[in-house]
C-alpha positions as CSV (number, residue, x, y, z in Angstrom):
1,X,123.7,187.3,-123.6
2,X,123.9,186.5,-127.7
3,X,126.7,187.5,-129.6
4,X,126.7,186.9,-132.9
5,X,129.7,187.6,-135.6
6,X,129.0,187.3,-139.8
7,X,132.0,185.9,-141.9
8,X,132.6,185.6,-145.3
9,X,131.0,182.0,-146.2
10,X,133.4,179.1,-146.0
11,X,133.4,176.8,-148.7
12,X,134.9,173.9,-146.5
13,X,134.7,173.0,-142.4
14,X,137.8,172.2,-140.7
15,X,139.4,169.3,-139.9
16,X,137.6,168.0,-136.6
17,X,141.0,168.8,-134.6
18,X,141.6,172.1,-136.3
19,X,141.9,175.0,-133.8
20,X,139.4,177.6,-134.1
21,X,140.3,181.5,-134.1
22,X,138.7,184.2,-135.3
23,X,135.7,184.3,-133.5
24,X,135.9,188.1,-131.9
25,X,136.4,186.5,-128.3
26,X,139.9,188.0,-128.2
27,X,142.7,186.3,-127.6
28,X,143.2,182.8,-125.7
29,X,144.9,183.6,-122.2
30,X,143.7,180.3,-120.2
31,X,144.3,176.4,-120.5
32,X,140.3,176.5,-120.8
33,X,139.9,179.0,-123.4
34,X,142.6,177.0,-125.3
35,X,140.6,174.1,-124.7
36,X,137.2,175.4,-126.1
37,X,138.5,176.4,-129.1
38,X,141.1,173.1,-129.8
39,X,144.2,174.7,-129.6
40,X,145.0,172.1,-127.2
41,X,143.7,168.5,-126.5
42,X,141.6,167.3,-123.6
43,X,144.6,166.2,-122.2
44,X,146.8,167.9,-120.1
45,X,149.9,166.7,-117.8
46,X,149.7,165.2,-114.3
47,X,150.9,162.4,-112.3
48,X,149.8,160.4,-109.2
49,X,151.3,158.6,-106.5
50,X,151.8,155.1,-105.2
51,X,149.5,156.6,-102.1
52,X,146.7,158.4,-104.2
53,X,146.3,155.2,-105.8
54,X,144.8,154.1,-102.4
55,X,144.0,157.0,-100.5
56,X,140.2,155.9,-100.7
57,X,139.6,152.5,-99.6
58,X,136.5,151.1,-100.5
59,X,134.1,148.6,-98.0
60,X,135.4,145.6,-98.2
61,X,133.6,142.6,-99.6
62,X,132.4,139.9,-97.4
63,X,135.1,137.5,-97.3
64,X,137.0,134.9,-95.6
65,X,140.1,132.9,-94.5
66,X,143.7,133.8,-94.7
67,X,144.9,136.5,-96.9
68,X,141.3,137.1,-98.1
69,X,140.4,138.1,-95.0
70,X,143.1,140.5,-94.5
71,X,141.9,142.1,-98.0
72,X,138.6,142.5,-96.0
73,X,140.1,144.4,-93.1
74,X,142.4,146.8,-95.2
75,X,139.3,147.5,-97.3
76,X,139.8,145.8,-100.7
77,X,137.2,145.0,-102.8
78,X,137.3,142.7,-105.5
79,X,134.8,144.6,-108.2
80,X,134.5,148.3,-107.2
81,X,131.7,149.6,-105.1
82,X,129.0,147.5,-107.1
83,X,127.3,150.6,-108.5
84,X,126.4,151.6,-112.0
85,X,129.6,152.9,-114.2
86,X,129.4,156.4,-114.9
87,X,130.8,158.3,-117.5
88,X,130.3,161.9,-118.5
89,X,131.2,163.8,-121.6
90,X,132.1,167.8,-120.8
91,X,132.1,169.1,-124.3
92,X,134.4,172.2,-124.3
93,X,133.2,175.2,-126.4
94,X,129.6,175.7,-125.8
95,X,128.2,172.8,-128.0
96,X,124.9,172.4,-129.8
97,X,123.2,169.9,-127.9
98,X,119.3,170.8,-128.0
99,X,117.2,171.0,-131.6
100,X,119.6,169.7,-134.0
101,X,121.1,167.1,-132.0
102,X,118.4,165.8,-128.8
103,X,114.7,167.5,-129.5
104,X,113.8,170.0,-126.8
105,X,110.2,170.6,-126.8
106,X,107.9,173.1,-124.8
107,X,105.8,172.2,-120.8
108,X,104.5,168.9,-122.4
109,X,107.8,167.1,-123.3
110,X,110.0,166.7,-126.2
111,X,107.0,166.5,-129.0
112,X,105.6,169.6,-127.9
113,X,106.9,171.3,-130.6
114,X,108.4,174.7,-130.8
115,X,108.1,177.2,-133.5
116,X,109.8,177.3,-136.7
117,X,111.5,180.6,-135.4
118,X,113.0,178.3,-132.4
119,X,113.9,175.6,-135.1
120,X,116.1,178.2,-137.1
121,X,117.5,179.4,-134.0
122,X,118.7,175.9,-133.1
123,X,120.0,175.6,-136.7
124,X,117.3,173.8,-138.5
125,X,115.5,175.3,-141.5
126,X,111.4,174.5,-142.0
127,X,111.9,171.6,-144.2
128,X,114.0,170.2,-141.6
129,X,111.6,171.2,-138.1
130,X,109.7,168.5,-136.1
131,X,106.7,170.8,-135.9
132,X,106.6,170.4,-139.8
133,X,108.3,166.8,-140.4
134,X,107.3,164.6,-137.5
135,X,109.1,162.1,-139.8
136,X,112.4,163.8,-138.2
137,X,111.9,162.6,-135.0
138,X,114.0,159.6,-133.9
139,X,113.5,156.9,-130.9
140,X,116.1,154.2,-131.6
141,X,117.5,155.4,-128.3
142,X,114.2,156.1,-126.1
143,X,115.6,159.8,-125.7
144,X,114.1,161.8,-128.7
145,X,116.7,162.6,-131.2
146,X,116.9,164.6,-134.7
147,X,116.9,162.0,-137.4
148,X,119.9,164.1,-139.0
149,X,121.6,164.1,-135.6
150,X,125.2,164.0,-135.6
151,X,125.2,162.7,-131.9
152,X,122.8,160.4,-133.2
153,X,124.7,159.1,-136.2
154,X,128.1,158.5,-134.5
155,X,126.3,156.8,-131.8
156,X,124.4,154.4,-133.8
157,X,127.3,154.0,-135.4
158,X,129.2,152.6,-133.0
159,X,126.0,150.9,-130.2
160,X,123.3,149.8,-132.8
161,X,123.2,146.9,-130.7
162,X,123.1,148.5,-126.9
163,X,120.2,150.7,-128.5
164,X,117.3,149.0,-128.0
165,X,118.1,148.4,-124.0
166,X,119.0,152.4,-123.6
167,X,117.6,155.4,-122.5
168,X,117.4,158.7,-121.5
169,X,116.2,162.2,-120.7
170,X,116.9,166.2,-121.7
171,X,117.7,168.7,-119.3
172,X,117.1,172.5,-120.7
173,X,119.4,174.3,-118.8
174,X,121.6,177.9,-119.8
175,X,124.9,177.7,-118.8
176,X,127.8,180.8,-119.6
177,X,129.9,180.4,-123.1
178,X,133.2,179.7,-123.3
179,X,133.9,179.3,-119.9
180,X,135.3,176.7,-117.5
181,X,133.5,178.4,-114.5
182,X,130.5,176.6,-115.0
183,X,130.1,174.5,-111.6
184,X,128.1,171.5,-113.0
185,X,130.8,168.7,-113.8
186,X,128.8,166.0,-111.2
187,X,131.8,163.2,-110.7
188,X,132.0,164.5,-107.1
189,X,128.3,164.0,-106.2
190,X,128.3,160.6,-107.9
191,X,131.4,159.3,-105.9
192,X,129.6,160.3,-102.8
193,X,126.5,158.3,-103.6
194,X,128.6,155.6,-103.8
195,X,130.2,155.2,-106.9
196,X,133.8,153.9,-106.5
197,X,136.8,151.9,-108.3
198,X,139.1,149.1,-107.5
199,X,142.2,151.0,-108.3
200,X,140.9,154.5,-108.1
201,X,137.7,156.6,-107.4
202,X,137.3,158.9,-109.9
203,X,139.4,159.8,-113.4
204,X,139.5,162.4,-115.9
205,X,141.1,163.2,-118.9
206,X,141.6,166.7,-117.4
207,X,144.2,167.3,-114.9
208,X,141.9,169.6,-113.8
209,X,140.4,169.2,-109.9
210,X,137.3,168.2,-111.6
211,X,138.7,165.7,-114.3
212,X,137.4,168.2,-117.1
213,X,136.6,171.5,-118.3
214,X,133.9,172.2,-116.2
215,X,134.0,173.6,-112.8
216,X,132.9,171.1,-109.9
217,X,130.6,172.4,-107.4
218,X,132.3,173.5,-104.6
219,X,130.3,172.0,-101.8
220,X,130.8,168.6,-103.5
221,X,134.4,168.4,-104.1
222,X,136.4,165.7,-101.6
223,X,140.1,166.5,-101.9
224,X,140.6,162.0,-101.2
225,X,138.9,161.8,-104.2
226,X,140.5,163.9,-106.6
227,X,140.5,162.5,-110.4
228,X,143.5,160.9,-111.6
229,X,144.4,162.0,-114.9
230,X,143.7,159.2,-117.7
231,X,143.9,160.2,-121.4
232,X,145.8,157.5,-123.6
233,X,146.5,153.6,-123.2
234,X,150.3,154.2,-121.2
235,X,148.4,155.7,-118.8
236,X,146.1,153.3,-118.0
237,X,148.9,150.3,-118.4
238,X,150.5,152.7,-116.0
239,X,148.4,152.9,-113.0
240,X,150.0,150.0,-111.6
241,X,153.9,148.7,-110.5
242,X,154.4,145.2,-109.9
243,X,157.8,145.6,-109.4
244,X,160.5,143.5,-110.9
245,X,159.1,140.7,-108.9
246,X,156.6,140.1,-111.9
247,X,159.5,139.0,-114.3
248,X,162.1,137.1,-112.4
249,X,159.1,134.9,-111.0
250,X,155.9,133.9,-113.4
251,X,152.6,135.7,-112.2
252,X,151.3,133.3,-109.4
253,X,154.4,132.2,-108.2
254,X,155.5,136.5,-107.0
255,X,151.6,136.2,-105.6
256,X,152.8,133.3,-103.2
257,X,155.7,135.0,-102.3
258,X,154.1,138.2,-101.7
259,X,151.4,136.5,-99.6
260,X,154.0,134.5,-97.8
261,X,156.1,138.2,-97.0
262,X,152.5,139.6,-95.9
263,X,151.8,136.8,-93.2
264,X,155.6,136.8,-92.3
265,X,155.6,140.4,-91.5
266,X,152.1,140.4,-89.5
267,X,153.2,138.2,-87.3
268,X,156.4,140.6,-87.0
269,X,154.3,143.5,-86.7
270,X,152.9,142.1,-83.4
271,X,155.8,141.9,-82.0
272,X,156.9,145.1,-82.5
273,X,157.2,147.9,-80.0
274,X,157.2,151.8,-81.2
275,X,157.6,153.5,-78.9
276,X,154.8,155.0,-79.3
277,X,152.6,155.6,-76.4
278,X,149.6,156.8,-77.7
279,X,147.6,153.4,-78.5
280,X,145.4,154.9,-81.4
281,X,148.5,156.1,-83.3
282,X,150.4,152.6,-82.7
283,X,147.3,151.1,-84.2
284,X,146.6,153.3,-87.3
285,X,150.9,152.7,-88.2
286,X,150.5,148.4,-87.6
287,X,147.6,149.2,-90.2
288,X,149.2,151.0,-92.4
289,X,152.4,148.3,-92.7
290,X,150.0,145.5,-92.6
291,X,147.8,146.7,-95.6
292,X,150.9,148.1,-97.7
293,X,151.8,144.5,-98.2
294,X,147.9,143.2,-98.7
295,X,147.5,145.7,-101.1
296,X,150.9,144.6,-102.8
297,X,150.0,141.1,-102.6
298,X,146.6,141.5,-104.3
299,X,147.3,144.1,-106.9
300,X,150.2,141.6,-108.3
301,X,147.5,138.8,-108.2
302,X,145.2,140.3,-110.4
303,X,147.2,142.9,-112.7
304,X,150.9,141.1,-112.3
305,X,149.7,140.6,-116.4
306,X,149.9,143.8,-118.1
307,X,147.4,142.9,-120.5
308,X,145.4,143.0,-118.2
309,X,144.6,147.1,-118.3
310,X,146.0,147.1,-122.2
311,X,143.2,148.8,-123.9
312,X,144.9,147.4,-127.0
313,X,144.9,143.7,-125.7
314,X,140.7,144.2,-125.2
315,X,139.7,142.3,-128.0
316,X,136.2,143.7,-126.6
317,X,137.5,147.7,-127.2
318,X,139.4,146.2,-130.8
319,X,135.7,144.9,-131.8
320,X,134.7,149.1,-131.5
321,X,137.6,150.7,-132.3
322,X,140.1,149.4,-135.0
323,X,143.8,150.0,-134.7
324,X,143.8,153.3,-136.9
325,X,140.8,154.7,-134.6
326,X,142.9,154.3,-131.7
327,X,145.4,156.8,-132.9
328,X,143.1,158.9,-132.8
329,X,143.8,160.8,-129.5
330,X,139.5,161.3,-128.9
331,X,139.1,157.4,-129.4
332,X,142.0,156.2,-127.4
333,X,140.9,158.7,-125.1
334,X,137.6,157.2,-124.8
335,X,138.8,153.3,-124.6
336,X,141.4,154.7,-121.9
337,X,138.2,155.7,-119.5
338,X,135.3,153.6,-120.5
339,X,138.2,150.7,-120.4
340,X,138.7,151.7,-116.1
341,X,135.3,152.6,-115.5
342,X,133.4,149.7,-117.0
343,X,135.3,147.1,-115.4
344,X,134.9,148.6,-111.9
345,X,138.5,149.9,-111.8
346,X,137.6,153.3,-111.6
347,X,134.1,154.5,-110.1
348,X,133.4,157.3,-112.4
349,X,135.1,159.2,-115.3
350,X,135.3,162.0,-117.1
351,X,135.8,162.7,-121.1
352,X,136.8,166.4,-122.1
353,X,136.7,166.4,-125.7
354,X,138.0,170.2,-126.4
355,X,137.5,172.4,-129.9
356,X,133.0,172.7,-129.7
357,X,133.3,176.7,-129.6
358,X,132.6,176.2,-133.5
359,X,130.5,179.3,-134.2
360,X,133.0,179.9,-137.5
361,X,130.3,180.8,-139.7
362,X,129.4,177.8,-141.3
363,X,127.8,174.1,-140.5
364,X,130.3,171.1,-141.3
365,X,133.6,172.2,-138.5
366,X,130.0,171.5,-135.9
367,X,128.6,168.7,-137.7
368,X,132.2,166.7,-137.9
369,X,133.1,167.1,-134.5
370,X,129.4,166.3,-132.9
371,X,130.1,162.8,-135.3
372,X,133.2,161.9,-133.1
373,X,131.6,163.0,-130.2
374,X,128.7,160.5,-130.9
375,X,131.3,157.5,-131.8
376,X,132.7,158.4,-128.5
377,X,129.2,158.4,-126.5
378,X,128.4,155.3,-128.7
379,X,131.9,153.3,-128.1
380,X,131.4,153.6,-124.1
381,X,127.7,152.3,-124.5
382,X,128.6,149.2,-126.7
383,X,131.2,148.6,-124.2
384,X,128.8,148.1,-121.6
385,X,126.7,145.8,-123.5
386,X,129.7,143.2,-124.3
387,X,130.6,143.4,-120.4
388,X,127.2,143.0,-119.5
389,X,126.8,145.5,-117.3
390,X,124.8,149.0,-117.0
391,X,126.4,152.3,-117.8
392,X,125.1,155.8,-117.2
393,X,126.6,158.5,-119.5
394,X,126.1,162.4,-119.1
395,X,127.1,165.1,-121.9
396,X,127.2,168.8,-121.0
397,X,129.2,171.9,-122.3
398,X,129.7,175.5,-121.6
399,X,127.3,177.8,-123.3
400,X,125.9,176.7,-126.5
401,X,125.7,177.9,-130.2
402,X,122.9,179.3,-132.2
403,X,121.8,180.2,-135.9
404,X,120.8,183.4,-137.3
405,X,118.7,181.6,-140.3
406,X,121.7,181.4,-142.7
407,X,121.6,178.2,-144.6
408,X,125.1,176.2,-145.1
409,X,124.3,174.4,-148.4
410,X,127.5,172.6,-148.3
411,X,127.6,168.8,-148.7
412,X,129.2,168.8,-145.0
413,X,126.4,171.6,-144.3
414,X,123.6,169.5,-145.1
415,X,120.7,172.4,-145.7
416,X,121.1,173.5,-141.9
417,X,121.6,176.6,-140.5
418,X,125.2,177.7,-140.4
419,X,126.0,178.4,-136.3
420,X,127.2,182.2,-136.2
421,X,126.8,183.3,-132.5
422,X,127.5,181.8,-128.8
423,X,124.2,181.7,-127.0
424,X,123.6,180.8,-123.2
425,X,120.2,180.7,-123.9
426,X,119.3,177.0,-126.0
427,X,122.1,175.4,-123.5
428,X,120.8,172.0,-122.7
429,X,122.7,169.0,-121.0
430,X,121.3,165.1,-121.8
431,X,121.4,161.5,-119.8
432,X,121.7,158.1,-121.7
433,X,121.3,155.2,-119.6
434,X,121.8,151.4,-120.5
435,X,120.8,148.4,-119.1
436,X,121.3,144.7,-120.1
437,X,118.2,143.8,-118.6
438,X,116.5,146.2,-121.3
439,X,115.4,149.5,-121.8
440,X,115.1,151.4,-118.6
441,X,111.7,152.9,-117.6
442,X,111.2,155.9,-117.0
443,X,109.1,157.9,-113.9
444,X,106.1,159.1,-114.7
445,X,107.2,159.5,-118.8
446,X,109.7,162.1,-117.6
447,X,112.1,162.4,-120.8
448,X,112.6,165.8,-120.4
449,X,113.3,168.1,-117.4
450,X,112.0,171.6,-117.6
451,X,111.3,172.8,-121.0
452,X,112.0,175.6,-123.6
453,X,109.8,178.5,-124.2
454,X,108.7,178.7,-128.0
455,X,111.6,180.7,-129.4
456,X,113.7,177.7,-128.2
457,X,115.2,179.7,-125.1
458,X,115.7,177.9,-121.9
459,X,112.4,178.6,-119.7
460,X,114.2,179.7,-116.4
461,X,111.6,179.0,-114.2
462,X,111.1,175.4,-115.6
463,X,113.2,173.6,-113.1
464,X,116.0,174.4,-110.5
465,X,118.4,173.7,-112.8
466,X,117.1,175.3,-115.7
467,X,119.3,179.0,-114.4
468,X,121.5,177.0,-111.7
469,X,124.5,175.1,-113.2
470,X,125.1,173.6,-109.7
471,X,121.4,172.3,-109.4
472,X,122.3,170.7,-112.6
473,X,124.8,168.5,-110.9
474,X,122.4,167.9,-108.4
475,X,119.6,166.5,-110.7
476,X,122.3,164.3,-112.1
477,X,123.0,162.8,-108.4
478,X,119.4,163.0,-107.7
479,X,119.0,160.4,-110.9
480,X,121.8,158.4,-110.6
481,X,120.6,157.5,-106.8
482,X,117.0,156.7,-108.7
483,X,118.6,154.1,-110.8
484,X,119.5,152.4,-107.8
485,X,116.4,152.7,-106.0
486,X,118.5,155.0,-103.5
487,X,116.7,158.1,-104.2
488,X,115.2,158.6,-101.1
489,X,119.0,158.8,-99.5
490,X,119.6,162.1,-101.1
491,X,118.7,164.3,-98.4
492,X,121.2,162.2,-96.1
493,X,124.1,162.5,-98.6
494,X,123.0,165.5,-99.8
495,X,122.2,167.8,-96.6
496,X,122.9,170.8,-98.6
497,X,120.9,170.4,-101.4
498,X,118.5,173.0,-103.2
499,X,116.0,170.8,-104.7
500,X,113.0,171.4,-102.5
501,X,111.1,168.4,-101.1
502,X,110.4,164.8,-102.1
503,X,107.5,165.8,-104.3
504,X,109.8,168.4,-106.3
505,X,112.6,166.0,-106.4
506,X,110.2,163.5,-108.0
507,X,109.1,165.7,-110.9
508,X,113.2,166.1,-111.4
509,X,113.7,162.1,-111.4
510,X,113.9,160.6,-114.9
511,X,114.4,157.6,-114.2
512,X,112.7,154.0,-112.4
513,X,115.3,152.0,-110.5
514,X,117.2,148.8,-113.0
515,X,119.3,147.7,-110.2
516,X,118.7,147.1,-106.7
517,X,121.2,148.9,-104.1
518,X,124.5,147.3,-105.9
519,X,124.9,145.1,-108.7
């Protein structure tokens, strides 16, 4: 469905956190319509408990002696799961993602050019087409990108560096507008293949069950696993309580002390007698006492400093984002997550950047806010590189935007084509993956997945995903498995899936393996 609404020409865009209203979808009467159109922040309120801070133990690394071995047995790992970080960017709106921003070609990949009709409906004029200007094509990032890409230009901004050891794919998929009913935020799928934190499985900025706008497939959501809301720098110094302990005693000396108290009360433990005659349920409560204090004892040893988890104390964040970016509530946002995720504290995240519903009849409000959306996509892959370790970043929205041919010749309009309509149709979702061993390689040159027809709408029949939002998800599991080498475990984690067999599951697989298992 294409809707389209004419305005009188604005002479100026918005400011990039300016709501946007009067766009004929009636009034806002949800949290997500609010959301889409920036009348409220990614953010919203929630808390979470001492318990849902550990609700999900993870496999315990191998260890041994004294209290390490209790960590082992109450399932405390010392650096996550050991699988890739993953972040994902839900962009809330109905954002241009395909033409203007990542090229989206036709049955033979991104370079099989569409026509200049497709171009103009994706917002870029002749002079500015790939099919006319091969010169506009970009590669700095594997993943084929308009050279005037705002994506592009935020993200080199901020990850010139990681560039050369990244890469990535297209997905041409439709979507519905303006909606959070879309089922295809994939943080679910990815903690079941194995992603997981030392503090906490999943996060979102979102208070949502997904961590975002988005929807989460229903089949894939695990209640244990729920997102804990992370949106600004209290809230990740907040995650954890030392007590007053941390204070009256320097750091190390409150660790020996809570160490002593663990092996103290174990001993007491043994001793005890519960009453409780049924054996299994005397065992599961001896448990639960003895790993309260573990888990005490070890989260004082390695966060007892609260610079620790200060993303203002990261001299590695301070090197991406100055002081004055960080009050920017989309940056700190961003350093909040990538901050967690990164360092294994979190397994995956999500980042719901809201106001992308920016049909408003002219260029620059789109342009602006695709700029900070790139610094953001660009600030998470540069972190990587300066920890040293991989990252896999997905962006998706609801719906998408398209042009009716009208050129914004603006100095924030550039010559493109003014966005004046919500349309399902050019919807396309995109993976960026980065390695510090290099650029990854991909399967069989697959940097796209299914294709556009040549008027630049989604061809429905070019993949599962291409009419299925919750196929999307699953092509994102399906790849993130890949990257591991794991891809042949999807069926067994996935029993459910709709992907068809191994063959069609390899022609949806972007991506050769860059780590083996864990990392």
């Amino acid at each position: 469905m294409i809707k389209r609404h004419f305005f009188k020409k604005r002479q100026q865009p918005l400011h990039p956190d300016a709501p946007l209203i009067n766009l004929g979808h009636g009034k806002p009467v949800s949290r997500r319509d609010m959301l889409g159109r920036g009348l409220v922040s990614g953010a919203a309120f929630g808390t979470v408990g001492l318990f849902g801070l550990f609700s999900n133990p993870r496999e315990a690394m191998a260890l041994s002696g004294g209290l390490e071995a209790m960590k082992e047995t109450c399932g405390i790992a010392a650096s996550g799961a050991g699988k890739i970080p993953f972040i994902c960017f839900d962009l809330a709106g109905g954002a241009n993602i395909a033409g203007s921003n990542v090229l989206v070609g036709g049955q033979g990949g991104q370079e099989d050019f569409l026509t200049s009709g497709g171009y103009s409906k994706l917002g870029l004029p002749g002079s500015m087409a790939p099919n006319n200007d091969a010169g506009v094509v970009n590669r700095e990032l594997g993943l084929a990108f308009h050279s005037d890409s705002p994506f592009l230009q935020g993200i080199m901004e901020k990850a010139a560096a990681a560039a050369p050891s990244t890469n990535g794919c297209v997905i041409p998929a439709r979507s519905e507008n303006d909606t959070g009913n879309n089922p295809h935020n994939p943080m679910y799928g990815i903690f079941t293949a194995g992603a997981d934190g030392e503090l906490m499985s999943l996060i979102g900025s979102s208070s949502s069950v997904s961590g975002g706008n988005s929807m989460a497939p229903d089949g894939s959501i695990i209640a244990s696993a729920r997102p804990t809301k992370v949106d600004r720098a209290t809230d990740v110094t907040g995650l954890v309580d030392t007590g007053k302990l941390v204070g009256l005693l320097d750091q190390a000396d409150a660790v020996s002390v809570m160490e002593s108290i663990a092996r103290i009360s174990h001993r007491r433990i043994d001793q005890l007698d519960s009453g409780l005659t049924d054996s299994n349920r005397r065992a599961n409560l001896e448990d639960l006492l003895r790993c309260g204090y573990v888990e005490a004892a070890d989260i004082t040893e390695r966060f007892g400093d609260p610079a620790e988890l200060d993303i203002e104390e990261d001299l590695d964040i301070l090197a991406i984002f100055d002081e004055n970016e960080l009050r920017d509530r989309e940056f700190q946002k961003t350093a909040s997550i990538m901050k967690l995720v990164v360092n294994g504290y979190a397994g995956a995240g999500c980042i719901s950047m809201g106001g992308f519903d920016y049909h408003t009849g002219e260029r620059g409000t789109g342009e602006q806010r695709d700029l900070r959306a790139g610094r953001c996509m660009g600030a998470c892959l540069d972190y990587a590189r300066r920890k040293g370790v991989p990252l896999m970043i997905y962006v998706f929205s609801d719906g998408s935007v398209s042009s009716n041919g009208r050129i914004d010749d603006s100095e924030a309009g550039r010559g493109k084509g003014e966005w004046t309509g919500d349309n399902s149709s050019t919807a396309a979702s995109f993976i960026l993956v980065y390695s510090p061993n290099g650029r990854p390689t991909l399967n069989n040159d697959q940097q796209q997945i299914g294709w556009m027809r040549p008027d630049a709408s989604v061809e429905t029949a070019g993949s599962p995903a291409a009419n299925n939002v919750n196929l999307l998800a699953e092509v994102v599991w399906l790849n993130y498995l890949a990257l591991h080498g794991e891809q042949g475990q999807f069926a067994s984690k996935f029993p459910n899936h709709s992907l068809g067999n191994a063959a069609s599951m390899d022609r949806l697989t972007a991506f050769e393996p860059i780590v083996s298992g864990t990392i």
